[in-house]
N, C-alpha and C positions, 0 to 999 in steps of 0.2 A: 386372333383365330381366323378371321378373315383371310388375310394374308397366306396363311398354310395353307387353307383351301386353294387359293386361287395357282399357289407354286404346284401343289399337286397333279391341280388340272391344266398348268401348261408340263409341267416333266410329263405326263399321261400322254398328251399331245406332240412333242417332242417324240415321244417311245412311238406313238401309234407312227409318225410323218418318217421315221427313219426304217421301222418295219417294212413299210408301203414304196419305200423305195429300192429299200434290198430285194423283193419280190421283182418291182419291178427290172431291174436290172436282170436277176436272177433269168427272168422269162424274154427279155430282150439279149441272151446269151453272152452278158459282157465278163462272168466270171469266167468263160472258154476256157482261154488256154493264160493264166497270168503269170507265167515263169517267161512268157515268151518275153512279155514287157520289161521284167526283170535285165534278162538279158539284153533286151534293146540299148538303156541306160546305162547298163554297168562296159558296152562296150563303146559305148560313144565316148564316156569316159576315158579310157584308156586310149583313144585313138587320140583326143583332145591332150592327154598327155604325151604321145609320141610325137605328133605334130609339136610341139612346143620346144620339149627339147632338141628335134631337128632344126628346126629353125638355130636357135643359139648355136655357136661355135665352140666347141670346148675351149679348143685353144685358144680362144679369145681371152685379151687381158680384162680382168673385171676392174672399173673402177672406185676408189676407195668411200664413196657415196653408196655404190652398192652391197659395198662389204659390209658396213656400217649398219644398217637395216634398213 
């Protein structure tokens, strides 16, 4: 019985420390604008993949280690 008690009052404290933190973010304006971020990532991505395949040569012979896997 012990034990449940003690889980309770750390999940309680967990709940209260995660509350406390969305506030404060909330009031230090980080939830702003988050599509923006979104977008940051999703096009470095793609840039990382244009960059990669310019680099390689299509017409480049592949060799049979690479075919292979």
């Amino acid at each position: 019985m012990e034990v449940t008690w003690i889980a309770i009052l750390a999940s309680l404290c967990m709940g209260i420390g995660a509350a406390l933190v969305f506030v404060f973010a909330v009031k230090k304006n980080y939830f702003k604008d988050v599509e923006d971020a979104k977008y940051h990532v999703f096009w470095s991505d793609v840039e990382e993949m244009v960059d990669s395949t310019e680099r390689r040569d299509p017409n480049e012979e592949v060799e049979d280690d690479e075919k292979s896997g």
